[in-house]
C-alpha positions in Angstrom: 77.5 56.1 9.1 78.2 53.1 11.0 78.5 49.3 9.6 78.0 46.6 12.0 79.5 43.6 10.0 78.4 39.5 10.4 77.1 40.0 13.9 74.4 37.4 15.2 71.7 39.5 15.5 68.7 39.0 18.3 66.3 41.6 17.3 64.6 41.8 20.7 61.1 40.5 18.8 61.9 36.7 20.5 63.0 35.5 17.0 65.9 33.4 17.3 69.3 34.8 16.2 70.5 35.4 12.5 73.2 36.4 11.2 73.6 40.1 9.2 75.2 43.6 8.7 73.8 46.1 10.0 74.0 49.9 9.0 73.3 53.0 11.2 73.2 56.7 9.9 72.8 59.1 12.7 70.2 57.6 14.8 68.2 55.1 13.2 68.8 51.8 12.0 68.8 52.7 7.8 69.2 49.0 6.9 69.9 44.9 7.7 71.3 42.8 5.3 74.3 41.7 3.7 76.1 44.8 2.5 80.4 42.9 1.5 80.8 46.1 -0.5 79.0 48.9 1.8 81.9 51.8 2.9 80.8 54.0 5.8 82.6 55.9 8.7 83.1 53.2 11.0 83.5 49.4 10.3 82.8 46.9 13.5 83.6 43.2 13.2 80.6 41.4 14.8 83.1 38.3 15.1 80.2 36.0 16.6 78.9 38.5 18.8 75.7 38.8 19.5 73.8 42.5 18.1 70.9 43.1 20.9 69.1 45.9 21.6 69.9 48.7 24.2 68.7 47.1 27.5 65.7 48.6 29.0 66.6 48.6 33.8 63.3 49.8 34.6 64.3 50.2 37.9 67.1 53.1 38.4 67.9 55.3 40.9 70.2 57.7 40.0 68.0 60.5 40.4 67.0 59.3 43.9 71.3 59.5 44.6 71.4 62.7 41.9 74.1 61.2 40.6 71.9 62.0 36.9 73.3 65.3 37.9 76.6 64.5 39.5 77.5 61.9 37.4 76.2 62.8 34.1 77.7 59.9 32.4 76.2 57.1 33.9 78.6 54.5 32.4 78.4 52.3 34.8 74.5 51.4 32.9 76.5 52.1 29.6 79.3 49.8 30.2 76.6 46.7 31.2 74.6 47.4 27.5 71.5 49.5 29.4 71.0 52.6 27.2 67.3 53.9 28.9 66.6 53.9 32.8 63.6 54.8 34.4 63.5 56.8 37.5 60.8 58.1 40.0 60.6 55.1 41.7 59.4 53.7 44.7 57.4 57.0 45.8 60.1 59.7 45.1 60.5 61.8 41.8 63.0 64.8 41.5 60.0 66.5 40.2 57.0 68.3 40.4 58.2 70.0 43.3 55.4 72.8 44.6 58.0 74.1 46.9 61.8 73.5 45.5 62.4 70.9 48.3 63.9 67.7 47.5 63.1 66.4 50.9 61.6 62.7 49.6 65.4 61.7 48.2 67.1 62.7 51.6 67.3 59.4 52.8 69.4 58.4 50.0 71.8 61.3 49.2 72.7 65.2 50.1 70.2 67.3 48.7 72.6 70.4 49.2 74.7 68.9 46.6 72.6 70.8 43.2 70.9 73.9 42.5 67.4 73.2 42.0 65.9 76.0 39.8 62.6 73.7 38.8 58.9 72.9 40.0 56.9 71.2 37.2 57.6 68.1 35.4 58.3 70.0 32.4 60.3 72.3 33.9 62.9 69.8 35.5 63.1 67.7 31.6 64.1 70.9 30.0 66.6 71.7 32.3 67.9 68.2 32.8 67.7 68.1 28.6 70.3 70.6 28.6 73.2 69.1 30.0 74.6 66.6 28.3 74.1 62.9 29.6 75.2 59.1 28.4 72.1 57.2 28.6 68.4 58.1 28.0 66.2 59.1 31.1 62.7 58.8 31.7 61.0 59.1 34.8 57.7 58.8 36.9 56.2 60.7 39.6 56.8 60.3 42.7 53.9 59.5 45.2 55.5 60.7 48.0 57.1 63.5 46.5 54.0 65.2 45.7 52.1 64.2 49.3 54.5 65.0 51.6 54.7 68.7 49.7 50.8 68.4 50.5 51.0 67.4 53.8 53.6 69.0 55.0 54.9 65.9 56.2 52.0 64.6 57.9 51.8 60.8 58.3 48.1 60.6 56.8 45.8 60.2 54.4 44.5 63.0 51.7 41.0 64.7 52.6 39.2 64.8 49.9 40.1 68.3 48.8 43.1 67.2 49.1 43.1 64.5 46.6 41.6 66.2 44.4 44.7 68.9 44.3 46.9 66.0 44.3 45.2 64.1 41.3 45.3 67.6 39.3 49.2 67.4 40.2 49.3 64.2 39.1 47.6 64.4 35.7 49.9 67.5 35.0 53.0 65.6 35.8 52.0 63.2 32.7 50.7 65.9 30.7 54.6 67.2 30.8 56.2 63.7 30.2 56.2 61.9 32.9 55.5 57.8 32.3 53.2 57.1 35.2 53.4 56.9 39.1 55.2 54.9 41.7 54.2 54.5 45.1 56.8 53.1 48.1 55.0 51.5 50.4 57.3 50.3 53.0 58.7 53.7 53.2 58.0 55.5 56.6 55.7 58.5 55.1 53.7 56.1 52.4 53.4 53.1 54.5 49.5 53.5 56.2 47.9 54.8 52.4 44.7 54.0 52.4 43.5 51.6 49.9 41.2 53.9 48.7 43.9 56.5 48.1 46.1 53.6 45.6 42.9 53.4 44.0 42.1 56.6 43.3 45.6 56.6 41.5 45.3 53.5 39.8 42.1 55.2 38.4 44.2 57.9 37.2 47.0 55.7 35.7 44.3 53.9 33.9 42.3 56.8 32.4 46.0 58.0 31.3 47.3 55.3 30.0 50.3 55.2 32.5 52.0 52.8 34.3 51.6 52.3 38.5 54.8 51.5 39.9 54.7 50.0 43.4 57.3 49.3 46.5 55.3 46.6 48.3 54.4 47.4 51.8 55.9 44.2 53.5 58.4 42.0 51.7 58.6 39.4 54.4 55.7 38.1 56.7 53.3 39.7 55.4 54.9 39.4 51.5 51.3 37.3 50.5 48.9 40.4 52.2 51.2 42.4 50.7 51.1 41.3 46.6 47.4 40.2 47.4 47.1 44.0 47.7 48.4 44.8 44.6 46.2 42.4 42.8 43.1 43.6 44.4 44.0 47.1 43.1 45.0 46.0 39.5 41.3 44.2 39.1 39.6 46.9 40.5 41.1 49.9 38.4 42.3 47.8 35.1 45.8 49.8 35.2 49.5 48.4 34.2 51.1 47.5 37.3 54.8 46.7 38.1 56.2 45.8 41.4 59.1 47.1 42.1 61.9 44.6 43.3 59.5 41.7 44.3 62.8 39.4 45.7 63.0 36.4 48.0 64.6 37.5 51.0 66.2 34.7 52.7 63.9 33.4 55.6 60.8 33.8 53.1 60.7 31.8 50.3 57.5 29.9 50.8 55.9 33.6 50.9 57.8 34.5 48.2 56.8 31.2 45.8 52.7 31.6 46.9 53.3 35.6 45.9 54.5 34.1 42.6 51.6 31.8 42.3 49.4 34.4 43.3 50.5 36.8 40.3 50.3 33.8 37.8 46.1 32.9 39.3 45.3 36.1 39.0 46.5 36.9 35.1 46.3 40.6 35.1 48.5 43.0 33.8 51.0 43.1 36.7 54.8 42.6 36.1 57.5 43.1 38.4 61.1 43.7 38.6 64.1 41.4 40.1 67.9 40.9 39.6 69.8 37.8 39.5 72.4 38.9 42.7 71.9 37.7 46.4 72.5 41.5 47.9 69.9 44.2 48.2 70.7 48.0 48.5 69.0 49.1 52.0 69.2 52.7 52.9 70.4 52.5 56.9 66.5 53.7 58.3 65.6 50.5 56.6 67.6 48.7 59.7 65.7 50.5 62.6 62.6 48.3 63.7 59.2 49.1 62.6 57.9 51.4 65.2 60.9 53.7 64.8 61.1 53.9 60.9 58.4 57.1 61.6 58.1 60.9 60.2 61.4 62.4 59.4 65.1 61.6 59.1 65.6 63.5 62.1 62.7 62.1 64.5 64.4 58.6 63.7 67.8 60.2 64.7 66.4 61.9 67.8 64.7 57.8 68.5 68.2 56.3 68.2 70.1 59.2 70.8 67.6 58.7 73.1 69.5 56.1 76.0 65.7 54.4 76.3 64.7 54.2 72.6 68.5 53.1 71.7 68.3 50.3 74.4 64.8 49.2 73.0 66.4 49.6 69.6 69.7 47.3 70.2 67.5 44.7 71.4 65.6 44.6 68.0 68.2 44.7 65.9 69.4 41.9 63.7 73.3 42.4 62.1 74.0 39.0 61.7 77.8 38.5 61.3 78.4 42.3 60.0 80.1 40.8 57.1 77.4 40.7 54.4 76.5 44.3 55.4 78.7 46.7 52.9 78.6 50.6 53.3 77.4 51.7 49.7 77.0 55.4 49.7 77.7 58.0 53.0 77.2 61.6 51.4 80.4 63.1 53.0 81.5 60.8 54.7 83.0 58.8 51.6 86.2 57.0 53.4 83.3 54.6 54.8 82.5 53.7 51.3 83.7 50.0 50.5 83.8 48.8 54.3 81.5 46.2 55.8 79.9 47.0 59.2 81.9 44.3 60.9 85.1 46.3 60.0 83.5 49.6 61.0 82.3 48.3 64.1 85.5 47.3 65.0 87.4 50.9 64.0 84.7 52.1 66.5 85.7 49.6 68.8 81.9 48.2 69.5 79.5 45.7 68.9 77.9 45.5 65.6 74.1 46.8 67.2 76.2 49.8 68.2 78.5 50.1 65.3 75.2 50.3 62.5 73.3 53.1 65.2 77.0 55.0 64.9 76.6 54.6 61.3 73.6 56.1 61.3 74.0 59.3 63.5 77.4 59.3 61.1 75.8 59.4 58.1 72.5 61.6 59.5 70.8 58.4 58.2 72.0 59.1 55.0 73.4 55.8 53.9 72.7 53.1 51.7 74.2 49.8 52.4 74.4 46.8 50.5 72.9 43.8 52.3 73.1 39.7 51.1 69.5 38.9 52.3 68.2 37.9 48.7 68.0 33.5 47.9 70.2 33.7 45.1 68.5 30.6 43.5 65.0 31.3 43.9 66.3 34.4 42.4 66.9 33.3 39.3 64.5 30.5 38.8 61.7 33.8 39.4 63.2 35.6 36.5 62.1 33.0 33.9 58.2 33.8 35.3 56.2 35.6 32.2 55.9 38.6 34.1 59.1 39.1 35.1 61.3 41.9 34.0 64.9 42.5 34.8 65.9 45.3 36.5 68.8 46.6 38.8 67.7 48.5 41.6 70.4 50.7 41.8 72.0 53.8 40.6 75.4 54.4 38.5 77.4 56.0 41.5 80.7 57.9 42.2 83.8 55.8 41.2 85.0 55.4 44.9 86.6 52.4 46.8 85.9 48.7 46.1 82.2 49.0 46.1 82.0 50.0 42.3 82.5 46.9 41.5 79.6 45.3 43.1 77.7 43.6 40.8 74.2 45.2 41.3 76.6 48.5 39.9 78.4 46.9 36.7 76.8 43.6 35.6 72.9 42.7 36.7 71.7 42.5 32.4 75.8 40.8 31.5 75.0 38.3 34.0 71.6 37.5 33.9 72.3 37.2 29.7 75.2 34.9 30.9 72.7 32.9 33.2 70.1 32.3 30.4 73.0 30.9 27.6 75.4 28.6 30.4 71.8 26.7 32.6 69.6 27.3 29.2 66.7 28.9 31.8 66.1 30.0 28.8 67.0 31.0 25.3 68.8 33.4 24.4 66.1 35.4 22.5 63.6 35.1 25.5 65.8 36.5 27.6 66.7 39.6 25.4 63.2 40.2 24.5 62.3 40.1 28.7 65.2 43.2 29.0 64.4 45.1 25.4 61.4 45.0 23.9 58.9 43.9 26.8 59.7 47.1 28.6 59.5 49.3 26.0 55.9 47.6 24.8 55.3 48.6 28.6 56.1 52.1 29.0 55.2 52.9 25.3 58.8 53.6 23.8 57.5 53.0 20.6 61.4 53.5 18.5 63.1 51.2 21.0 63.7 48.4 22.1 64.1 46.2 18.6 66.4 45.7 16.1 64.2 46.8 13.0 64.4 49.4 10.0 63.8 52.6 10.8 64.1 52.2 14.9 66.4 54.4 17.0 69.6 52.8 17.3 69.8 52.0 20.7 72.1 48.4 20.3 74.5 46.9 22.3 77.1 43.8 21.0 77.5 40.9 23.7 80.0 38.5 23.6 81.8 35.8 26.4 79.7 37.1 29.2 80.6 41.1 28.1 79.4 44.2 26.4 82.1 45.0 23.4 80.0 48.2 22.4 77.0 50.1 23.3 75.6 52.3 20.7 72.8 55.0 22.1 71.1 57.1 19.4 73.5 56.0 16.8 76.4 57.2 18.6 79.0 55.0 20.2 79.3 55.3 23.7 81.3 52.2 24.9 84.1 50.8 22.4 85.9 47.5 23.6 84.3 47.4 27.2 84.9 51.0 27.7 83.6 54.5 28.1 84.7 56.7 25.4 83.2 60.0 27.1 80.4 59.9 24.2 77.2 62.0 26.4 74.4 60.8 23.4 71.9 60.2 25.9 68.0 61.7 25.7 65.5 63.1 28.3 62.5 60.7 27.5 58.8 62.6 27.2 55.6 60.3 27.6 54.2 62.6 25.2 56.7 63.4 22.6 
C-alpha cells in the first residue's frame, strides 16, 4: 500500500486542481481524501506537486526500432510521466506476420537483431506479455505490414480477392487485441493506395469500433490535398481518425494553418498528433527525392550507386547547412550516433550532398536522423486546437552518445506541461486532460487515464518542469527523477 500525501491533484477529467491524499493498494486507486492518520508501505510527500495521471504518447515507435524488445525498460517514456504507448504506426505493426518477416520495420532498425517465433496478433502479445517491460504497450496493425506480405512487395493496389483476404487479416488482427489500423502514406510501398482501398478500411474500423491511424501522404505542397483526403474518408465511412504527426514544416505554414482550418470546418471525428519541439525524426530514404523513394531498401541503394542516378540525385538534394541534420540511430554502425551530417561530411572529407548518400550506403539506409524542419511556434499554438493530442513520435532508444538527450527522447509531455503553466496557452487541467484522459476515451482504455476510485493506478507527480515519480499499475517505476529498474508494465488487449 502506497500513500500519496497533500499533492494537488489534476484528475485528468478537466476539473481544476485540488488538493488530497491519495491511497494505492496493488493496482488500483482504493481511495482520495484526507487520510492524517492512514499507515501504509510507502509514504510520498506531494509537497505542491502536482498528482496527474500516467500520460497517454499515442504516437510511439519503439516496436518499429524493437527497442520494446531490446530495451525492455523504456524509461526514457517512464522518466517523462508516459506510462502507455501505442505502436503500429504509420503502416508498420510487428505483427500479424503471414510469413515471419519483419521486412516493413527495416527502414528503421536491424531486423536480425530478435528471434521472431510469432505470426498472429495474439501470438506476438503473449509472447511479448511474457517478458517483463516498464510501460504498458498497445498496438495497431500495420497497413503495410500486412500488404506487402500480400503483395510480395508489389507497388499496387489489392484485386479484389485480394482485399477481401486482407480485410479477413485485418478483422483477426482486432479480434486478438489489436486497437485499430494505421496506414503511412508517404512511405514508398503505401504511397499510390487507392482511395477506394482507405475506404474499404475505414469501413472496417468503423464496423469494429477501431481507430484509423494515418501518415498523411504529402506534408508540404500538397499538405491541403493531403488532410482534405482524410476528411473525405472520415465522412464517407464515419470512423475515428487520427493523423499521425500533422506538423508545420518550415516553408509551409500557410498550408499547414488552412489544414488546421480545414479539420475545424469539417467537425468530424478526426484528431491528430504533434509535439511542441522544432526537430522531426526522418529515417535517411526520407532524404532521396520523390522518384527514387521506390520499392525496396535495396532498389533505392542500387538508385544512389548508380554514377547517373547519384548525379541526378545530388542535384535534388537539399542539406541546408548540415548542422540541424543529427544522426539518431545507425543499426551497427553506432559511433555515428550523436554527430551532425556537417561533422560527418567533413570526417569523409566531402560535401554535404555526398556525405548524407555515404550515410546512406553506410547505414544500408537504415538510419533515422533528427532533422529541425518543424516552426516551433506554430507548433505550439496548434497544440491548443480541440483536436489536438500530444504525442512524441519517437521511440525510447539505446543509451548511446549525446543524442539521448534530445528532447523528442526525454521531455515532449514535461515540456509541453511546462508550456501550458509559464504562456497560460492553457490551463493546467486542459492540458492534462489533452495527454490522459482524451486518449484513453479514444482508444477505449476504459481504467485509465483519470485519477478516480477504483481506476488502475497509472499516476505520475510533476513538479518545476519535472517528473518526481511515475507509478504504472501501482508500482513505482521512477522515484526522484529516476528509474528504479521496476518492469510493471502491461501488454494492452482491445478486447480484454
Amino acid at each position: 500500500m502506497i500513500l500519496i500525501r497533500d499533492a494537488q491533484i489534476v484528475d485528468g477529467t478537466g476539473k481544476p486542481p485540488y488538493r488530497a491524499d491519495l491511497l494505492l493498494n496493488r493496482d488500483k486507486i482504493s481511495a482520495i481524501g484526507s487520510f492524517p492518520r492512514q499507515d501504509a508501505d510507502k509514504i510520498i510527500n506531494g509537497n505542491d506537486a502536482y498528482l496527474l495521471p500516467g500520460f497517454i504518447d499515442t504516437d510511439t515507435g519503439s516496436d518499429h526500432y524493437l527497442t520494446i524488445f531490446t530495451n525492455r525498460d523504456q524509461k526514457y517514456f517512464l522518466i517523462q510521466g508516459v506510462t502507455t504507448i501505442i505502436g503500429g504506426q504509420c503502416g508498420s505493426s510487428l505483427a500479424p506476420l503471414l510469413y515471419g518477416s519483419l521486412e516493413s520495420v527495416r527502414k528503421w532498425s536491424n531486423t536480425d537483431s530478435i528471434n521472431v517465433n510469432w505470426h498472429t496478433m495474439s501470438e506476438f502479445l503473449k509472447n511479448l506479455s511474457q517478458s517483463k517491460i516498464g510501460v504498458n504497450f498497445a498496438t495497431l496493425t500495420g497497413h503495410s505490414t500486412v500488404k506487402r506480405a500480400l503483395t510480395g512487395n508489389s507497388l499496387r493496389n489489392l484485386t479484389r480477392n485480394e482485399l477481401e483476404v486482407f480485410k479477413k487479416i485485418i478483422k483477426d488482427s482486432f479480434n486478438q487485441g489489436s486497437f485499430g489500423i494505421s496506414v503511412g502514406l508517404s512511405y514508398s510501398h503505401s504511397f499510390k493506395t487507392s482511395f477506394s482501398e482507405l475506404k474499404a478500411l475505414g469501413n472496417l474500423a468503423k464496423a469494429e469500433e477501431k481507430i484509423f491511424s494515418i501518415h498523411l501522404r504529402n506534408e508540404k505542397e500538397d499538405l491541403v490535398k493531403s488532410v482534405k483526403e482524410v476528411i473525405r474518408l472520415a465522412r464517407e465511412t464515419e470512423a475515428k481518425i487520427i493523423i499521425n504527426h500533422l506538423r508545420p514544416i518550415l516553408g509551409f505554414e500557410k498550408e499547414f494553418e488552412e489544414a488546421l482550418r480545414l479539420l475545424d470546418k469539417a467537425n468530424l471525428d478526426i484528431h491528430f498528433g504533434s509535439y511542441p519541439s522544432d526537430t522531426s525524426i526522418v529515417s535517411i530514404y526520407m532524404f532521396l527525392p520523390e522518384q527514387f523513394r521506390k520499392g525496396k531498401l535495396e532498389g533505392m541503394l542500387k538508385a544512389i550507386r548508380n554514377s547517373d542516378s547519384r548525379r541526378k540525385i545530388r542535384g535534388e538534394l537539399n542539406c541546408h547547412s548540415g548542422k540541424e541534420i543529427i544522426i539518431a540511430h545507425a543499426p551497427n554502425q553506432e559511433y555515428l550516433v550523436g554527430k551532425t551530417l556537417k561533422e560527418f561530411a567533413e570526417a569523409q572529407m566531402v560535401d554535404l550532398e555526398e556525405g548524407i548518400l555515404r550515410l546512406m550506403e553506410i547505414t544500408n539506409m537504415r538510419a533515422a536522423l533528427f532533422y529541425k524542419n518543424i516552426n516551433i511556434d506554430f507548433a505550439i499554438e496548434s497544440l491548443t486546437h480541440k483536436k489536438a493530442l500530444v504525442a512524441s513520435s519517437s521511440p525510447s532508444l539505446e543509451e548511446t552518445a549525446r543524442v539521448i538527450a534530445h528532447e523528442r527522447i526525454l521531455n515532449t509531455f514535461p515540456k509541453f506541461l511546462e508550456i501550458a503553466l509559464q504562456t497560460k496557452i492553457m490551463p493546467i487541467e486542459k492540458a492534462v486532460q489533452k495527454i490522459t484522459s482524451v486518449p484513453a476515451r479514444i482508444f477505449g482504455l476504459k481504467d485509465r487515464g483519470e485519477i478516480k476510485e477504483g481506476m488502475i493506478a497509472d499516476l505520475s507527480l510533476y513538479k518545476d518542469g519535472k517528473i518526481i515519480n511515475t507509478f504504472v499499475n501501482g508500482k513505482l517505476a521512477v522515484d526522484g527523477g529516476e528509474f528504479n529498474n521496476n518492469f510493471t508494465g502491461e501488454v494492452l488487449n482491445s478486447v480484454l
